[in-house]
C-alpha positions in Angstrom: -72.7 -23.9 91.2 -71.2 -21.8 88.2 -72.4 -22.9 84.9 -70.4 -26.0 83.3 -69.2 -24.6 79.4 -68.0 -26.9 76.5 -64.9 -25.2 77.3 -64.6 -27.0 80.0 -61.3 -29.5 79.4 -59.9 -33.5 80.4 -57.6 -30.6 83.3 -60.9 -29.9 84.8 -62.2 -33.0 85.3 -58.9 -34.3 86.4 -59.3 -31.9 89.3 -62.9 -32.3 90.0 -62.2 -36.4 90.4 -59.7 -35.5 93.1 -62.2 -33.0 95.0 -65.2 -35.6 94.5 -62.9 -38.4 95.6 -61.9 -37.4 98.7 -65.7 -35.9 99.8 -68.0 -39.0 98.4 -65.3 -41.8 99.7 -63.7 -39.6 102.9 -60.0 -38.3 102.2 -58.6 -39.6 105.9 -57.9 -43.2 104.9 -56.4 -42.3 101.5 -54.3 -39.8 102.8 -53.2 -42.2 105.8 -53.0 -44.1 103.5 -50.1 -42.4 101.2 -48.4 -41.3 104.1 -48.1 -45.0 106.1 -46.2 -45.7 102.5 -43.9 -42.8 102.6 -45.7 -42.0 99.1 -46.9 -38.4 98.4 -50.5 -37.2 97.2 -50.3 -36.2 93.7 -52.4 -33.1 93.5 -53.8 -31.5 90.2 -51.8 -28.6 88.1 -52.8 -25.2 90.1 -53.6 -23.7 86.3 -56.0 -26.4 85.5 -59.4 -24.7 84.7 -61.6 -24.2 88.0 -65.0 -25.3 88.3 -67.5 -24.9 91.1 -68.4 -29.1 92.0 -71.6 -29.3 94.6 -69.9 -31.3 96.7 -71.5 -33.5 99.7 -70.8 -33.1 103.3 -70.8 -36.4 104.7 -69.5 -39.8 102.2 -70.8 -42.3 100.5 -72.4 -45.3 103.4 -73.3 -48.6 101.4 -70.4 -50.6 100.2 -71.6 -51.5 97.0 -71.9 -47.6 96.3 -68.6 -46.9 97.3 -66.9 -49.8 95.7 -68.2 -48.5 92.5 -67.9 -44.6 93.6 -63.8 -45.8 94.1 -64.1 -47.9 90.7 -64.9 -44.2 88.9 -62.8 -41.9 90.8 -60.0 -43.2 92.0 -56.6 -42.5 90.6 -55.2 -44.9 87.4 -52.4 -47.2 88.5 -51.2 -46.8 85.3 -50.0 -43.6 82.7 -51.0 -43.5 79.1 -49.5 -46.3 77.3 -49.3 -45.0 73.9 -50.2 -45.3 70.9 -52.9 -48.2 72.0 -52.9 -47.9 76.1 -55.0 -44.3 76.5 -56.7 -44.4 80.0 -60.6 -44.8 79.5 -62.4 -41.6 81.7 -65.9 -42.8 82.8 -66.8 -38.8 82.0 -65.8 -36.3 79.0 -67.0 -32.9 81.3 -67.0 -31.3 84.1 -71.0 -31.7 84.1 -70.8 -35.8 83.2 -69.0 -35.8 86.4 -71.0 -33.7 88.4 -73.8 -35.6 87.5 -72.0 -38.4 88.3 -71.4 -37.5 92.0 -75.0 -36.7 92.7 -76.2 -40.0 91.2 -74.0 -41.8 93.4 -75.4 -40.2 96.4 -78.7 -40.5 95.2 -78.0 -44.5 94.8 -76.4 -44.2 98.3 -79.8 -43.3 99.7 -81.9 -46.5 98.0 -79.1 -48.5 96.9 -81.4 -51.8 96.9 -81.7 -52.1 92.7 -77.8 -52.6 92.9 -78.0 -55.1 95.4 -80.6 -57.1 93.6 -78.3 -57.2 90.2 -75.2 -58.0 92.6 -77.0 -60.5 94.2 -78.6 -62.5 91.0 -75.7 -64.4 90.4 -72.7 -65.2 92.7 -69.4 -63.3 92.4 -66.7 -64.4 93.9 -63.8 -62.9 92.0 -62.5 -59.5 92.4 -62.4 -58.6 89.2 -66.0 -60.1 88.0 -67.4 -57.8 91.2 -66.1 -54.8 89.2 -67.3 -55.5 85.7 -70.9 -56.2 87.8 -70.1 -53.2 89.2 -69.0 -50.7 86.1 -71.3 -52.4 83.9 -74.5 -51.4 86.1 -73.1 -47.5 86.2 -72.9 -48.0 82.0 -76.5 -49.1 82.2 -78.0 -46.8 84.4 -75.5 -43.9 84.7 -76.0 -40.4 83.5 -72.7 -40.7 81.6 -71.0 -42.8 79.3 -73.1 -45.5 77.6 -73.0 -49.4 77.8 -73.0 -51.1 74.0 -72.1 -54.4 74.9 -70.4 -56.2 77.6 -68.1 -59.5 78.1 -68.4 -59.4 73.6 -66.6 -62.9 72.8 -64.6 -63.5 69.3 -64.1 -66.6 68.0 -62.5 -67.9 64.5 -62.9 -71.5 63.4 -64.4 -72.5 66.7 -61.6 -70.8 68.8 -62.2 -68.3 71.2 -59.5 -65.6 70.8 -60.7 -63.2 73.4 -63.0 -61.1 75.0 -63.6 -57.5 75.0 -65.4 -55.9 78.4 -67.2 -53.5 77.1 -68.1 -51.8 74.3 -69.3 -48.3 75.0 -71.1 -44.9 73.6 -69.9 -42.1 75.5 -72.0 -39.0 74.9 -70.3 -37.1 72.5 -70.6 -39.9 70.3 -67.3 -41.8 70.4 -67.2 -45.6 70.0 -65.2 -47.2 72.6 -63.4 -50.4 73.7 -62.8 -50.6 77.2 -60.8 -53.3 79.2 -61.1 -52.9 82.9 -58.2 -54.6 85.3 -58.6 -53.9 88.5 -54.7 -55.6 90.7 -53.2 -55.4 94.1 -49.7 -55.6 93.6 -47.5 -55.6 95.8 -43.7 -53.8 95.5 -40.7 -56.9 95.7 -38.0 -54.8 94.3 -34.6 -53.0 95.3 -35.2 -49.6 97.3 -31.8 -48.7 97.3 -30.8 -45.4 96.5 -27.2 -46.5 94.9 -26.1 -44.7 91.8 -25.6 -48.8 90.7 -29.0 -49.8 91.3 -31.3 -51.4 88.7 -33.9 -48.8 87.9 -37.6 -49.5 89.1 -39.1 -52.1 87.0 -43.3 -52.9 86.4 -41.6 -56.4 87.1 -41.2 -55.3 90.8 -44.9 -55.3 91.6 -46.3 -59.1 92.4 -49.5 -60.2 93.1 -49.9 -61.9 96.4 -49.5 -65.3 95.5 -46.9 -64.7 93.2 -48.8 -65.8 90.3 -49.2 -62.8 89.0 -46.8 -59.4 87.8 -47.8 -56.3 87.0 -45.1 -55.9 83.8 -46.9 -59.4 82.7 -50.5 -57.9 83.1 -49.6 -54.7 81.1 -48.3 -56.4 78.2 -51.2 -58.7 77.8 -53.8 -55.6 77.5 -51.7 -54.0 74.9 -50.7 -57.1 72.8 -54.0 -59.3 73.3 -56.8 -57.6 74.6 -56.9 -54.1 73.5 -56.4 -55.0 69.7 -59.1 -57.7 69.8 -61.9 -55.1 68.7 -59.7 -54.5 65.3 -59.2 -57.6 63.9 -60.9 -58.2 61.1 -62.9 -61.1 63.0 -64.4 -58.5 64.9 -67.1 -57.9 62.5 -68.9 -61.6 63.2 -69.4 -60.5 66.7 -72.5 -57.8 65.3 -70.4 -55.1 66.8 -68.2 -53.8 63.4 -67.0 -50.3 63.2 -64.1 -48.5 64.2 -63.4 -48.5 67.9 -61.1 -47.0 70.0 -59.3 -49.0 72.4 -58.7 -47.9 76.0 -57.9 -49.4 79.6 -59.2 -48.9 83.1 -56.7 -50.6 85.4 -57.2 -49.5 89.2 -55.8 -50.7 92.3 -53.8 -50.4 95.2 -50.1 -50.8 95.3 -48.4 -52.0 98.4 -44.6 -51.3 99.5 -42.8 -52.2 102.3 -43.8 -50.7 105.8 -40.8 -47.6 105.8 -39.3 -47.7 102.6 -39.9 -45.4 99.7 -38.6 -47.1 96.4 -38.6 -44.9 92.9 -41.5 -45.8 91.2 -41.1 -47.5 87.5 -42.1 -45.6 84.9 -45.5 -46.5 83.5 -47.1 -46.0 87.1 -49.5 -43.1 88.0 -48.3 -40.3 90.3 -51.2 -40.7 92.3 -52.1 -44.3 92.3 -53.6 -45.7 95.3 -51.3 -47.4 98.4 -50.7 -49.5 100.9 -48.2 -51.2 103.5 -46.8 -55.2 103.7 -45.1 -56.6 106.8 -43.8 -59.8 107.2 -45.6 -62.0 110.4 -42.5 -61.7 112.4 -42.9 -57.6 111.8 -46.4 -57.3 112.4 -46.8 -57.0 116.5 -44.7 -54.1 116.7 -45.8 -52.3 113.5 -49.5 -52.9 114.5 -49.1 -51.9 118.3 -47.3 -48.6 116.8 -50.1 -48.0 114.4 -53.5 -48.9 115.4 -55.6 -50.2 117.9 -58.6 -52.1 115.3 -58.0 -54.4 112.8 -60.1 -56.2 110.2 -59.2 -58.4 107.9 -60.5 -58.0 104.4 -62.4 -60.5 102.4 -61.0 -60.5 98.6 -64.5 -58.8 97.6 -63.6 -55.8 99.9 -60.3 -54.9 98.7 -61.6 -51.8 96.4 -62.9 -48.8 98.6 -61.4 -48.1 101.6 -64.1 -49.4 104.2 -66.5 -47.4 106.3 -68.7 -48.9 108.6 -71.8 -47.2 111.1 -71.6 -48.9 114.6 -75.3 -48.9 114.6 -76.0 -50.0 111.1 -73.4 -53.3 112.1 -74.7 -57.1 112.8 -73.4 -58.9 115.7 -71.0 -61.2 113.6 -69.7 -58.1 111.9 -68.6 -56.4 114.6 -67.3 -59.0 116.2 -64.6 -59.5 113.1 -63.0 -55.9 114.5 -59.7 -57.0 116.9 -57.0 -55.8 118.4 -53.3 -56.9 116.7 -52.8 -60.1 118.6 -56.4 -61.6 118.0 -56.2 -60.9 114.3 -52.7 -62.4 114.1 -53.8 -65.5 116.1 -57.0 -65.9 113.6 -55.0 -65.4 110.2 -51.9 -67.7 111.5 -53.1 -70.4 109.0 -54.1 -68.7 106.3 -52.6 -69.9 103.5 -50.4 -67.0 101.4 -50.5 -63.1 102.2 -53.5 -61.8 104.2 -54.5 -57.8 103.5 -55.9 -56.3 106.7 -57.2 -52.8 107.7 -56.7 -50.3 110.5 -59.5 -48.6 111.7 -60.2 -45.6 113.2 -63.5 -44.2 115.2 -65.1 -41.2 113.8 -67.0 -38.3 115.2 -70.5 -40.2 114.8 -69.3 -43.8 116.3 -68.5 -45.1 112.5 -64.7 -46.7 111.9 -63.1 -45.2 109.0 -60.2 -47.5 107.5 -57.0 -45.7 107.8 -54.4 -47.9 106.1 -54.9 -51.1 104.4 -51.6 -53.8 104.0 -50.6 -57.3 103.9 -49.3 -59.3 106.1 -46.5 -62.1 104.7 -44.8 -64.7 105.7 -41.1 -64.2 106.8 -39.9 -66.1 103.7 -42.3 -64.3 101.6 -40.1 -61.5 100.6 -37.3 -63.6 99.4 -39.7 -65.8 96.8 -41.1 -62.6 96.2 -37.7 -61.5 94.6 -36.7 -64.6 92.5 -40.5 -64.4 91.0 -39.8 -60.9 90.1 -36.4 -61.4 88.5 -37.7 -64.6 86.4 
C-alpha cells in the first residue's frame, strides 16, 4: 500500500468509502439495488486524489459488523445543509479510514465483545440499534473519538433536548454529532411535464405515514443541531465551542419502474430501494426473484448476507418463494420491507434488492400525507 500523506484530502476519502463499501459489504446487492430503482450509481470525480486501500477479498459475515460497517460507509441520504447541516465523516484521512476497514474485519473474525454490549440491554428501535452501534466504533475505533453520548439539557426542570454524541476526532476538533438513520419511501409525482411540481423532501414518507423526510430535516437544523450552543449547554459539564454536524443514512424507496427527479437536498448516491402495492407483487416478484425474506425492523441497515451452513433451522426456514411470503405478511398491519436473495458461489444468499410491499390504497393516503 503507498504511503498515506497529510496531503491526502475529504476527495480521497470520498473515493476510498466507495471502493471499501462495495468490498467489506459486497457491491452486488447495492448495485441491484440502484438499478431495480431505475437510479444510477454515483461514482467519485476521476481527478480526486488516488490512494492505494488494502482492500479485502471476501465481505464482512456477522451482521452486527456489517450493520455498523454500512452505518460508516454508506452514502449520506442527505447534501450539506449549510451553514449548520455539514455531513459528519466518521474519518478525516485516507489512513483513519484504512484503519478503519481492517478493524472491521478484524471485529468480523471475533465479533463476540459487540455482541455482549448489544446484548446488555434490549433494543428494539432502529434508530437506538445504531447509536449502540456508532457509539461502540467511537469507543473502540481507531478513529474519531467518543466525548459523550445521549448528553441531556434541561432549563428550569425542562428537558429541551438531547445531543448524540459529543466527539474528539483526531485532529483535535470538538464535535456535535446527530445521527438519523430513515427509510423513506418516494409518494410524489414522476411526471416528466414541463407543469409538474418540482421534487419536494415532502415526497419521501415513512411507512406508516407518520413520518416525512422534509419534517425530519427541519427538526435537526432548527432543534437538535443548535442544542450544543445555547447558552444552557454549559450545565451539562460539556462547555466549549462545538461544531454541529449530521449523520442521516438510509435507504430511499421509489416505485417499482419509475424514475422521479430527485429533490434537491438528497445525495447523488444515497442508498435504494423498490415499493409495490399487494395487488403488484406476484408478477413483480415472479419476474425478479425466486427467495424472499422478510426483514425484521432491526435488519433494515446492511443489505443481508447469510452462510447456508452458518444458518439455524428456524432461519432458514423464514427464506420463501413469492406466494408463501405473501400468504405470511397478508395481515401485517402497514407496509412490510422484504428482500430478494440470490445464491452465491460458496452456498451464501446475498440480498439483491430490498422494497416494500403496500397496500393497494397505500399509495393514495400516501399522497394526501405528503401534500399536508
Amino acid at each position: 500500500m503507498t504511503p498515506f500523506s497529510k496531503a491526502t484530502d475529504a476527495a480521497a476519502v470520498a473515493a476510498g468509502r466507495v471502493e471499501l463499501f462495495a468490498a467489506l459489504l459486497g457491491a452486488r446487492g447495492d448495485a441491484r439495488v440502484a438499478a431495480s430503482a431505475g437510479g444510477q450509481i454515483h461514482q467519485p470525480s476521476r481527478s480526486a486524489p488516488r490512494v492505494q486501500f488494502n482492500v479485502p477479498r471476501e465481505p464482512l459475515h456477522d451482521a452486527a459488523v456489517r450493520d455498523l460497517a454500512w452505518l460508516l460507509l454508506s452514502p449520506d441520504l442527505l447534501r450539506p445543509q449549510l451553514p449548520l447541516g455539514a455531513l459528519a465523516s466518521p474519518f478525516d484521512t485516507a489512513r483513519e479510514l484504512q484503519a478503519t476497514a481492517d478493524w472491521l474485519y478484524a471485529l468480523d473474525a471475533m465479533p463476540d465483545p459487540l455482541h455482549r454490549d448489544l446484548t446488555a440491554t434490549r433494543i428494539t428501535r432502529l434508530g437506538r440499534y445504531a447509536e449502540r452501534l456508532l457509539g461502540w466504533f467511537l469507543q473502540h475505533g481507531p478513529a474519531a473519538r467518543l466525548v459523550a453520548a445521549g448528553v441531556a439539557l434541561r432549563h428550569a426542570g425542562v428537558t429541551l433536548g438531547e445531543c448524540d454524541f459529543l466527539v474528539e476526532s483526531r485532529e483535535g476538533a470538538r464535535l456535535h454529532w446527530e445521527l438519523a438513520v430513515k427509510c423513506y419511501l418516494h409518494a410524489g409525482s414522476t411526471s416528466s411535464a414541463s407543469d409538474c411540481p418540482p421534487a419536494r423532501l415532502a415526497d419521501y414518507v415513512g411507512p406508516n405515514l407518520k413520518d416525512r423526510f422534509d419534517l425530519k430535516l427541519a427538526h435537526l437544523l432548527n432543534h437538535q443541531l443548535p442544542l450544543s450552543a445555547r447558552d444552557e449547554f454549559s450545565s451539562t459539564g460539556y462547555a466549549g465551542a462545538w461544531t454541529p454536524q449530521m449523520l442521516v443514512k438510509g435507504w430511499l424507496f421509489y416505485r417499482y419502474g419509475e424514475s422521479p427527479a430527485g429533490a434537491p437536498e438528497l445525495g447523488p448516491s444515497h442508498g435504494r430501494g423498490w415499493w409495490v402495492t399487494r395487488s403488484e407483487w406476484p408478477a413483480f416478484a415472479l419476474a425478479h426473484a425466486r427467495t424472499w425474506r422478510a426483514l425484521p425492523r432491526l435488519e433494515w441497515l446492511a443489505p443481508r448476507l447469510t452462510m447456508r451452513r452458518e444458518q439455524s433451522e428456524a432461519a432458514a426456514a423464514s427464506y420463501v418463494d413469492a406466494p408463501t411470503l405473501a400468504a405470511q405478511t397478508a395481515n401485517h398491519v402497514g407496509p412490510v420491507m422484504v428482500a430478494a436473495f440470490v445464491e452465491g458461489d460458496a452456498g451464501e444468499l446475498i440480498e439483491r434488492s430490498r422494497g416494500f410491499i403496500v397496500a393497494d390504497e397505500w399509495p393514495g393516503q400516501a399522497t394526501r400525507y405528503a401534500q399536508q
